[in-house]
C-alpha positions, 0 to 999 in steps of 0.5 A: 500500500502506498503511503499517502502524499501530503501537501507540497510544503513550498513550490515547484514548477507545475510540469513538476509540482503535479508529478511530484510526491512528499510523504513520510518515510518509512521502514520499506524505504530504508533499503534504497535510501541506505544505498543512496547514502553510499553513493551520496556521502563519503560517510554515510547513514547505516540502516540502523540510522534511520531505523532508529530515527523511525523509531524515535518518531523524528520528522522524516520525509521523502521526495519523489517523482512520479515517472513520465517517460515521455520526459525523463531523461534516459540515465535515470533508469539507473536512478534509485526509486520508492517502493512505489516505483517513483524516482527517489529525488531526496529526503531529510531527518529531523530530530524534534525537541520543545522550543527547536528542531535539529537537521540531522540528515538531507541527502538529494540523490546524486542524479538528482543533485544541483537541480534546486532540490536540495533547497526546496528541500531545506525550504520544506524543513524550515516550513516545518519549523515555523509550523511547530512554533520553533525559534530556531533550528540547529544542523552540524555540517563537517568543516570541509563540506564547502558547498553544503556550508554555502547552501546553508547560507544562502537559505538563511542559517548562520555559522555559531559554533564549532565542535571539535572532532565531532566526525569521523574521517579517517582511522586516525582522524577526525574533523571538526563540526560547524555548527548552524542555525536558522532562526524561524523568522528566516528562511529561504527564498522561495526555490527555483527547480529546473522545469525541464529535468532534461536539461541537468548536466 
């Protein structure tokens, strides 16, 4: 059975808007967002992750494409897709407490990437703070990830902080974390998606 779509959170263009679905992730996505994370992140997520996120009862949301295949480029045949069948374009965890939400996780699948949806993405979860009443949201981002930090600054978040050795790099080794916040009174400016997929690089 599939898992019902909610209600886009921010916008898209409307060849997209009408093929798009954002719905709760779930157990039975666990297995193509964890081979997702391999290929996306140098360390990724492990399915115990997001299990125990689901079991945590974080805000977890997945985003996906219903297929066209009179639009979709001929590469994504070896995409990642839902359980439904529908391309897997990303997904993001959310951990929440009482006055603030921390972004623990926001992944766009790499045939997917630089494409706006990583921030229609972070759009949605700052849509998702106000909606709770937060005052702020908070993420930790590694030092050397230069374009996250630079995509989190264009959405609003502010570097506040370090944490020294936070993540693990090498055997040997481990890298610092900066700290990030975004307060609910900002947020991105509403995301430009290419209207035409088959134009990404």
């Amino acid at each position: 059975m599939d898992t019902p779509a909610e209600p886009l959170p921010c916008p898209a263009p409307a060849p997209l808007a009408a093929r798009l679905c954002w719905r709760a992730l779930t157990a039975a996505d666990v297995p193509v967002v964890v081979e997702v994370e391999k290929t996306a992140h140098a360390h990724p997520w492990r399915a115990r992750h997001f299990e125990d996120s689901l079991a945590a009862g974080y805000w977890m949301r997945l985003l996906a494409l219903r297929p066209d295949a009179g639009a979709d480029p001929p590469h994504w045949v070896h995409s990642p897709t839902t359980p439904e069948g529908h391309w897997l374009l990303g997904y993001l965890v959310a951990m929440p407490g009482v006055d603030e939400g921390h972004l623990l996780d926001v992944t766009v699948a790499p045939t997917h990437q630089r494409q706006g949806w990583g921030r229609w993405l972070l759009h949605a979860l700052a849509h998702w703070g106000r909606a709770q009443r937060y005052a702020h949201l908070w993420l930790e981002v590694r030092r050397s990830n230069a374009p996250a930090r630079a995509l989190y600054q264009r959405c609003g978040w502010v570097e506040v902080g370090v944490r020294k050795n936070y993540y693990p790099d090498t055997a040997q080794r481990r890298e610092d974390a900066i700290v990030m916040r975004l307060d609910m009174g900002e947020h991105c400016a509403p995301t430009t998606v290419r209207s035409n997929p088959t134009a990404c690089p």
